[in-house]
C-alpha positions in Angstrom: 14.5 15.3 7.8 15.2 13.0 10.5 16.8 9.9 9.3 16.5 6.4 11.7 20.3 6.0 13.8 22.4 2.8 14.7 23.0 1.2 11.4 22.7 1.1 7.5 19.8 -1.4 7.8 17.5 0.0 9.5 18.2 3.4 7.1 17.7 1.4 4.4 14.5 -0.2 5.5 13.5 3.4 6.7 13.9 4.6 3.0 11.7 2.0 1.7 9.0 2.3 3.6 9.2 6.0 3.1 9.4 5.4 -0.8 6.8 2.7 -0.8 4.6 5.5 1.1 5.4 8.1 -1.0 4.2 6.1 -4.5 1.4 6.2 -6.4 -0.7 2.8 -7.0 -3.0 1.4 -9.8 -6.9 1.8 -8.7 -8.4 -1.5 -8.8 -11.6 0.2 -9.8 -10.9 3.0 -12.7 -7.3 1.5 -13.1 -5.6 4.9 -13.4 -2.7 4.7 -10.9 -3.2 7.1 -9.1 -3.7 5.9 -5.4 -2.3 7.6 -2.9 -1.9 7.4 0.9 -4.5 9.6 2.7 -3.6 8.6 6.0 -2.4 5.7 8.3 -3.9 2.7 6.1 -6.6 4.8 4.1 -5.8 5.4 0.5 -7.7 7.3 -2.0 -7.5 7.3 -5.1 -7.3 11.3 -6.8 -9.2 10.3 -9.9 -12.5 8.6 -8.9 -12.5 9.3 -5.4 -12.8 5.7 -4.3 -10.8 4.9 -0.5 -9.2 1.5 0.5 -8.1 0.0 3.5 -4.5 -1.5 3.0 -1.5 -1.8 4.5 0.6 1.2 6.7 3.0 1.9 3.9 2.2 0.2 1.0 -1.4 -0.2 -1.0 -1.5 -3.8 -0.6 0.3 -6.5 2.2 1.1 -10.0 1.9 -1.7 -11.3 4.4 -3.6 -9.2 2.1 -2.7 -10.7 -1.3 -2.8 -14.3 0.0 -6.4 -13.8 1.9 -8.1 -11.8 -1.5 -6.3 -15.6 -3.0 -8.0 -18.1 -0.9 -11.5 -16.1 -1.1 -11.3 -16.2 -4.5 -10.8 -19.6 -4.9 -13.1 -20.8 -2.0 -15.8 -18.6 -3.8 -15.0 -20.8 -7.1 -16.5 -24.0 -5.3 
């Protein structure tokens, strides 16, 4: 496996990603976690076949999180 040189930060932030990649998530439709990354921002989940567009490595990003936020409580009003 080819590991990230020049420091123990950037290995450390190279293992995270790769285990944040690597996880499965909680389906926001069926809610069985079982989401995982398809390819480069597509994630499927295994159970009910549903795919999402989210982040590179992980299911969800902040920008994500904070615009799903404001559209919910703009859609309030």
């Amino acid at each position: 496996m080819r590991t990230p040189k020049y420091g123990r930060r950037i290995r450390k932030l190279a293992e995270a990603a790769i285990e944040q990649k690597r996880a499965s998530y909680e389906c926001p439709k069926c809610g069985k976690k079982k989401v995982r990354r398809k390819s480069f921002s597509l994630w499927e989940c295994r159970s009910c076949g549903t795919r999402f567009a989210g982040g590179a490595y992980t299911f969800s990003t902040g920008a994500g999180v904070t615009s799903l936020r404001l559209i919910k409580e703009y859609s309030k009003e």
